[in-house]
N, C-alpha and C positions, 0 to 999 in steps of 0.2 A: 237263823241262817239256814237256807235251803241248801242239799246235797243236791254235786252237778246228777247224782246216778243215782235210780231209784232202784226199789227192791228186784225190780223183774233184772233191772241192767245186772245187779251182785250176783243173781241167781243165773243168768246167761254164762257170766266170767265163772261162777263156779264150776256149770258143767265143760267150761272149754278148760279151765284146768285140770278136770279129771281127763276129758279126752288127750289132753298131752300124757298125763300119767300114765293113764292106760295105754297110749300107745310105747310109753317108755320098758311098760312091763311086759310089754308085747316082744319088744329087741330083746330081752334075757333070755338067754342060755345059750345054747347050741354048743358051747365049747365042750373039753373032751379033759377024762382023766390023766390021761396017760399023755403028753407032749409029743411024743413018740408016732402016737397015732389020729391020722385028720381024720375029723368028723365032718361030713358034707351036711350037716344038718344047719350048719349058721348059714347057707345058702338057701333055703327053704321058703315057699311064698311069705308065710308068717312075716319074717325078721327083714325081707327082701322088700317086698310090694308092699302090703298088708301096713305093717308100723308107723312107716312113713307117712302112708295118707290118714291113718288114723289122730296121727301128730298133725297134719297142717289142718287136716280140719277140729282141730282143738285152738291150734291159731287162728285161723280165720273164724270160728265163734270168739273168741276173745278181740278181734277185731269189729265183728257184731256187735260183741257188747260192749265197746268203748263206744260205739257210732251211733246206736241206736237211741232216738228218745222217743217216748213214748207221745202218743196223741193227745195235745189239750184240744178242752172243749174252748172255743172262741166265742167271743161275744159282741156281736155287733151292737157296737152305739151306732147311732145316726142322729 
């Protein structure tokens, strides 16, 4: 039985689920010890701009790599 996804597709989906990861460990932190006092750091490019495009483009490669099939050679009969 033939797999719909071949090696290169598993190894495409792996690195778009690391880019979703890393963009997720990109959003941590910025909060603050003290309740009391705001930290303007969860504002910051990083957790603002930054994370978010980090994340879709870990989806849209896993979009890649569901869609993607790789080239057969064909063979003409005649």
């Amino acid at each position: 039985m033939k797999s719909t996804f071949s090696k290169q597709n598993y190894l495409i989906l792996l690195a778009g689920l690391g880019l979703i990861a890393l963009g997720y460990i990109l959003m941590i932190g910025g909060g603050s010890k003290d309740p009391e006092v705001f930290n303007p750091a969860i504002f910051d490019f990083q957790r603002i701009s930054l994370a978010p495009m980090v994340c879709l483009a870990g989806f849209v490669t896993i979009l890649f790599a569901i869609m993607w099939r790789p080239k057969t050679k064909e063979i003409n009969s005649k």
